[in-house]
C-alpha positions as CSV (number, residue, x, y, z in Angstrom):
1,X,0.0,0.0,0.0
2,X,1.0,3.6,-0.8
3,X,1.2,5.6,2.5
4,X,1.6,8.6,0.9
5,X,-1.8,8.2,-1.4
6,X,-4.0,7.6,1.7
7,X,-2.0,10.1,4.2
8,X,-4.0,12.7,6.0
9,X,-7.7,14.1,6.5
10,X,-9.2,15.8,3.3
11,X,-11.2,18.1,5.7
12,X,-8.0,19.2,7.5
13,X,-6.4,20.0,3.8
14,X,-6.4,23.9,4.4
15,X,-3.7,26.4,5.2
16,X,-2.6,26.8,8.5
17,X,-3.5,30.4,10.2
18,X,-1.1,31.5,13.3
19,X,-3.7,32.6,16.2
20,X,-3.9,36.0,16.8
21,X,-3.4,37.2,20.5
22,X,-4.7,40.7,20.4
23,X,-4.0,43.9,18.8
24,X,-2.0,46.8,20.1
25,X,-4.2,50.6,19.9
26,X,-3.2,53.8,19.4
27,X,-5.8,55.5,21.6
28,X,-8.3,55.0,24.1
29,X,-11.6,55.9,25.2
30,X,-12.8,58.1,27.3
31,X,-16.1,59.4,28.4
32,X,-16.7,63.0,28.1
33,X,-18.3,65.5,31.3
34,X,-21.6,64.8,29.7
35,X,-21.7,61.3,29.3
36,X,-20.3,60.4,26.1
37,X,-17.6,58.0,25.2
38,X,-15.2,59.5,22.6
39,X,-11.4,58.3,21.3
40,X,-8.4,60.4,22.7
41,X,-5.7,59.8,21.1
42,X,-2.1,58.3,23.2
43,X,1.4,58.9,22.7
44,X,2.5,55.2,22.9
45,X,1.1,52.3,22.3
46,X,-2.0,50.9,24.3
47,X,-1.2,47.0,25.4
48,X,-4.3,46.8,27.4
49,X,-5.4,44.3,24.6
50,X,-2.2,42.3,24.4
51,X,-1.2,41.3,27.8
52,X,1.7,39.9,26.8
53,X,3.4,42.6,24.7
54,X,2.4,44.9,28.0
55,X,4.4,43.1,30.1
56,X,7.5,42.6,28.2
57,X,7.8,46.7,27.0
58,X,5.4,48.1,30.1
59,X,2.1,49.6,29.9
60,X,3.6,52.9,27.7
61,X,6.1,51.3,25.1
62,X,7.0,53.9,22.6
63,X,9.1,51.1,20.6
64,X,7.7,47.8,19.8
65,X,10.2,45.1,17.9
66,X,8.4,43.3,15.4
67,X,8.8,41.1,12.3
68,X,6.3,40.0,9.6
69,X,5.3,36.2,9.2
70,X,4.7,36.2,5.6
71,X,5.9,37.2,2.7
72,X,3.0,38.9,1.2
73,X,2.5,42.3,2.0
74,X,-1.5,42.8,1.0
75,X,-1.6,40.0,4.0
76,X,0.5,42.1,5.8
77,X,-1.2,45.5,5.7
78,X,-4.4,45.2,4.8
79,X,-6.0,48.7,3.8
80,X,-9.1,50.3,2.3
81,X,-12.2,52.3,2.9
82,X,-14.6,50.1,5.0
83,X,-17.8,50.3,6.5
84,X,-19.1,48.3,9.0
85,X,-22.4,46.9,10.0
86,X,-23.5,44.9,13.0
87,X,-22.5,41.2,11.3
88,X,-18.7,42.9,10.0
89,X,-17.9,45.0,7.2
90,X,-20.5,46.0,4.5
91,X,-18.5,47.9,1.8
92,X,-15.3,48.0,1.1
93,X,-13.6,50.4,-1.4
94,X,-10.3,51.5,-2.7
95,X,-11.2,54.9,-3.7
96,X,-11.9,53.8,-7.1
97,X,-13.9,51.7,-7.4
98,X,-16.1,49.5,-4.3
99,X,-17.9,46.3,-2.9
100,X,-21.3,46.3,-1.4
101,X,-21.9,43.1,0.7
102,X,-25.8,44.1,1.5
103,X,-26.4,44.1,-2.4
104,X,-23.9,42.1,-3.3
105,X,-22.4,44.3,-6.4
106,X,-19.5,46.2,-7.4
107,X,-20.2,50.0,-7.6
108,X,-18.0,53.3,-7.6
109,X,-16.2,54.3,-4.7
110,X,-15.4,58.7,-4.1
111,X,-12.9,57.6,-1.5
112,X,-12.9,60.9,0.5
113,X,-15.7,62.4,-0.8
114,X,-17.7,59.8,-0.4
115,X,-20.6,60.6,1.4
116,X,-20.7,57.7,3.9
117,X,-17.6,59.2,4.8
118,X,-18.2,62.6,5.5
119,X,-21.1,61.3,7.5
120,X,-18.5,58.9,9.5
121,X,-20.2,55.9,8.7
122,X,-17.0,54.9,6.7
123,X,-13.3,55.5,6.7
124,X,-9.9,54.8,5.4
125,X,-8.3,52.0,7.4
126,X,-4.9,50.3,7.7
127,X,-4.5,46.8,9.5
128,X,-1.0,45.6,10.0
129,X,-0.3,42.5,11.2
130,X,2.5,41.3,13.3
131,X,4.8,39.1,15.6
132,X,6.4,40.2,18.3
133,X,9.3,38.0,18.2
134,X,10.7,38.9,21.8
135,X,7.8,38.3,23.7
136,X,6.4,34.6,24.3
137,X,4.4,32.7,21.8
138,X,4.5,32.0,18.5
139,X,0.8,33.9,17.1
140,X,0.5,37.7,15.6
141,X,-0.6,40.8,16.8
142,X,-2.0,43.5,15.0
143,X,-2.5,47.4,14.9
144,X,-5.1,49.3,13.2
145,X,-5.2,52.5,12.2
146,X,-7.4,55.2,10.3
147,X,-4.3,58.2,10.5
148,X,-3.0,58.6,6.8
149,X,1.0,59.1,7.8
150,X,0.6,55.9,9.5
151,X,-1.0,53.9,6.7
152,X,1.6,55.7,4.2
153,X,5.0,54.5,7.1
154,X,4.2,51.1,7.0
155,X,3.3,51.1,3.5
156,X,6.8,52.8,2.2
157,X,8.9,50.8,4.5
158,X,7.2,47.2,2.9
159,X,7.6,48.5,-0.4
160,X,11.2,49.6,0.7
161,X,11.9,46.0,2.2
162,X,10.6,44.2,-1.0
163,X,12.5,46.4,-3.3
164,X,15.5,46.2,-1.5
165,X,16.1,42.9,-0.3
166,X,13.5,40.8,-2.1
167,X,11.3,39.9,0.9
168,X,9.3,41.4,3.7
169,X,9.6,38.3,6.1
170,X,11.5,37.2,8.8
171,X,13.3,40.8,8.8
172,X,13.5,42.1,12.5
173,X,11.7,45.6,12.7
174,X,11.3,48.6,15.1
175,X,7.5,49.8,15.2
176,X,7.8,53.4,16.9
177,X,5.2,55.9,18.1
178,X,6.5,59.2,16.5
179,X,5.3,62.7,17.1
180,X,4.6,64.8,13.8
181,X,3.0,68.7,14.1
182,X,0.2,69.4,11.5
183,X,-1.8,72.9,10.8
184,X,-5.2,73.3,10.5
185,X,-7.4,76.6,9.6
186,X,-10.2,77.6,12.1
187,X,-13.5,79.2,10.9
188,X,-11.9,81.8,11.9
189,X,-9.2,81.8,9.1
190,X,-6.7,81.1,11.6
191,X,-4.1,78.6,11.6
192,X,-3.5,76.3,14.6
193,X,-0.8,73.9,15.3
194,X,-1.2,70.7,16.8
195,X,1.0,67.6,17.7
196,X,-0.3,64.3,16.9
197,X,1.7,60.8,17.0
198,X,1.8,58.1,13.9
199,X,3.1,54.5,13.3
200,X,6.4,54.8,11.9
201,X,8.5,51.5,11.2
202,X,12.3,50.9,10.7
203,X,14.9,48.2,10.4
204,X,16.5,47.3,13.7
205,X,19.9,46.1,12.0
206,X,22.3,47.6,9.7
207,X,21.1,47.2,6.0
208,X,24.1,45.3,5.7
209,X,22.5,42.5,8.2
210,X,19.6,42.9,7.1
211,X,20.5,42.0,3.6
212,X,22.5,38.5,4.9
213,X,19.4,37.7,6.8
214,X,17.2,38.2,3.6
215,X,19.6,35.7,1.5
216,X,20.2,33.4,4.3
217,X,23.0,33.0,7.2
218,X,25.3,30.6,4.8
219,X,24.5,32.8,1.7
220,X,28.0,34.7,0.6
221,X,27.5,38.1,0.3
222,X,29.4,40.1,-2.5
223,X,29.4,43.6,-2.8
224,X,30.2,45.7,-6.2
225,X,33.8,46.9,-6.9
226,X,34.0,50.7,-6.8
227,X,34.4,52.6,-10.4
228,X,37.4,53.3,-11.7
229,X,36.1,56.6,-12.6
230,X,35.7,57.5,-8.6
231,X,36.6,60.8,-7.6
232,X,40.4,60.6,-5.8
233,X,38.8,63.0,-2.9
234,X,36.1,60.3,-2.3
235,X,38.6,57.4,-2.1
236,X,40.0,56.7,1.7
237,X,43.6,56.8,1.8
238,X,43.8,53.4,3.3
239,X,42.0,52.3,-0.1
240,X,44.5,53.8,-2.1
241,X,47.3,52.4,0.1
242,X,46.0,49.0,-0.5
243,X,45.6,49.4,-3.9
244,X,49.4,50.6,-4.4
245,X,50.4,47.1,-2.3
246,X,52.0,45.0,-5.5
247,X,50.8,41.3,-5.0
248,X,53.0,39.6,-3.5
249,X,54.5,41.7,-1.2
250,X,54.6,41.1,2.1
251,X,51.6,42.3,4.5
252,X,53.1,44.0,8.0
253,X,52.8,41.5,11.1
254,X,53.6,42.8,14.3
255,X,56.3,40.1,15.8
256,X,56.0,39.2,19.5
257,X,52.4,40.5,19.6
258,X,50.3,37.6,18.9
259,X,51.2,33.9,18.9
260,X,52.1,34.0,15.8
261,X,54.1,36.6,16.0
262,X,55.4,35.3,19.3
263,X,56.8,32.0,17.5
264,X,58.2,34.1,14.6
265,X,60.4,35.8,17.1
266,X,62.5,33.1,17.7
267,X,63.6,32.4,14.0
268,X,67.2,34.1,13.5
269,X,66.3,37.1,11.7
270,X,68.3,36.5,8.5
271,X,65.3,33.7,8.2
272,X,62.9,35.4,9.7
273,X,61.3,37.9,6.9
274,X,61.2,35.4,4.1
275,X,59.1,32.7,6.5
276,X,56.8,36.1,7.2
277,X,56.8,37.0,3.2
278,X,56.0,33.3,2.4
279,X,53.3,33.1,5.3
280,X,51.5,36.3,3.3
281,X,52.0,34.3,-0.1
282,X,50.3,31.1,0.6
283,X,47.7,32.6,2.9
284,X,47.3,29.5,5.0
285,X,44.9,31.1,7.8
286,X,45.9,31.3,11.3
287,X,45.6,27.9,12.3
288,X,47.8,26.4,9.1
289,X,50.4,28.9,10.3
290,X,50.3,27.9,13.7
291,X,50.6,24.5,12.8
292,X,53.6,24.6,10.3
293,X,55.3,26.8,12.9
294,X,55.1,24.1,15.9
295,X,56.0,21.5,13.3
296,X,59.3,23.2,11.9
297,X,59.7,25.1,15.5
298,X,63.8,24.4,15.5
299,X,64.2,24.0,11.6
300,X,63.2,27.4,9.9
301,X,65.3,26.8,6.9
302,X,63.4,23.9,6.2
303,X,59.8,26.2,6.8
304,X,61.2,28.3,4.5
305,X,61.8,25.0,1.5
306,X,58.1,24.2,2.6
307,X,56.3,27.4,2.1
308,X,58.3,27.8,-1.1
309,X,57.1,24.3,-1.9
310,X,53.5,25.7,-1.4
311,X,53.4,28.9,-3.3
312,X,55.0,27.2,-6.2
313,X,52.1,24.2,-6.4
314,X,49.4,27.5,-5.7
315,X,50.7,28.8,-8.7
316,X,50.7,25.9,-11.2
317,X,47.1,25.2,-10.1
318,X,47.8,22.6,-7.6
319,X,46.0,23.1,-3.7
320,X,49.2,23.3,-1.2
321,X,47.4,21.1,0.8
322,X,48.3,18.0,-1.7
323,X,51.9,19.0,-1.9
324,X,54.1,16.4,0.3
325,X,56.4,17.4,3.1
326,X,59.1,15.4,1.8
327,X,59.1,17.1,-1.8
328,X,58.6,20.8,0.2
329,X,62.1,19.5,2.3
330,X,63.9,19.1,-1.1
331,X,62.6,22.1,-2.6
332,X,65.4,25.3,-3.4
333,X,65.2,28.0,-0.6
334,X,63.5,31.2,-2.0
335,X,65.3,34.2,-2.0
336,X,64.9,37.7,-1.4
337,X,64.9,40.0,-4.5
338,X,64.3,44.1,-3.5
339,X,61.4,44.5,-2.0
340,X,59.4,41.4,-2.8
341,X,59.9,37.6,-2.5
342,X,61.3,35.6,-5.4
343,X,61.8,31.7,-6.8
């Protein structure tokens, strides 16, 4: 019997949903000297409704760290005009064009000129959606918001990720609650200035990091070569001092100072700088070095045959590591030509 063909539960045969353990507000309510209950706006971010997050970050966090689940941003911030009924949402539009669940048809949508609008019965909305990856549980939060900067933050910074690095999930975030002044004319015809507070969200690594983590921790990360063409004022002198280095010259290594260095300092000096020229050549790595400096510890003139031994397989295509001590031992000693190291 095939295991595979009769695997599972065809009514179980849906996508999986993470749970959602609250949502995080950006104002309260209040009730007014005459009765009525009104929204105030807050400076941070209410946790009343997400326990959890609340006590991680306290009950006035004005910096939330956050990552998105999915890749798909539509999933992600979910925005539109929408009004709502007593059994959910009855019309949702984009501005453009709209849908009317209570007729079931598509009609046109004036966005803010709409007159459900005007009359508050509908209104622009943005729903983001969430994990909190430092506090406990693996489910989403999310935040939802009416305020136009806000939708527009969260929208530039997904478009921003996606552009950038190719993805919007799995990249660790800072949500913040920023202040922002805006002007307003009275009936009056005078201006006022207030101070109200959006959603604005951010990487919380370098773009550097954030790139590895986008491609994947084992990924190899390259980065362009500079033009030729570059300015010399915009080139760092320790660029251009690299770039003047001939190959093959000897790197500088501080002797004594490391324990490399340490075990270089007891090789006579006529020995000495060849062994640290050939060490540069080959570019063994520390440990390689280390090791072929313990094994030839009281015969540097035969360290010197083997590293000579090395750079000349490197540079007929062969890997040093297949070259044999014994042929390395019977190789010529290099010798020192001017400033560089010669066969």
């Amino acid at each position: 019997m095939d295991r595979d063909r009769y695997y599972g539960i065809a009514a179980l045969d849906r996508p999986r949903m993470l749970p959602r353990a609250g949502r995080i507000r950006l104002g309260e309510k209040v009730v007014s000297e005459r009765g009525k209950e009104y929204p105030r706006e807050l400076d941070y971010f209410n946790c009343v409704d997400a326990p959890l997050v609340a006590k991680a970050y306290g009950d006035k966090p004005r910096e939330i760290d956050i990552l998105f689940p999915v890749n798909d941003p539509r999933t992600i911030l979910d925005m539109g005009y929408m009004a709502y009924g007593h059994t959910g949402w009855k019309c949702r539009g984009t501005g453009v064009i709209a849908y009317n669940r209570e007729v079931d048809e598509e009609i046109e949508c004036a966005g803010e000129d709409c007159k459900m609008v005007a009359e508050g019965k509908c209104k622009r909305q943005g729903r983001l959606t969430f994990i909190c990856y430092l506090v406990p549980g693996l489910c989403v939060y999310d935040l939802v918001t009416s305020g136009w900067r806000s939708i527009e933050n969260c929208l530039s910074m997904i478009e921003t990720l996606g552009d950038l690095f190719g993805r919007i999930d799995g990249i660790p975030l800072k949500m913040f609650r920023e202040p922002y002044s805006s002007e307003y004319t009275d009936d009056d015809g005078k201006q006022h200035q207030q101070v109200h507070h959006c959603v604005r969200l951010d990487v919380a690594e370098t773009p550097l990091k954030v790139r590895r983590i986008a491609l994947g921790i084992d990924s190899p990360l390259e980065i362009e070569p500079a033009e030729d063409n570059t300015a010399d004022d915009m080139v760092p002198r320790s660029v251009k001092k690299a770039e003047a280095i001939e190959a093959g010259q000897p790197q500088e290594r501080s002797v004594g100072t490391d324990p490399i260095g340490q075990m270089l300092e007891v090789i006579p000096k006529e020995l000495r700088e060849n062994i640290m020229t050939g060490l540069d050549i080959c570019n063994l790595g520390i440990e390689k070095e280390l090791e072929l400096l313990k094994r030839y510890e009281d015969q540097p003139d035969k360290l010197l045959g083997y590293l000579h031994a090395l750079a000349d397989g490197g540079a007929k295509g062969n890997s040093p590591q297949e070259q044999p001590v014994s042929q390395a031992e019977k190789s010529p000693r290099p010798t020192k030509q001017g400033e560089g190291w010669s066969f």
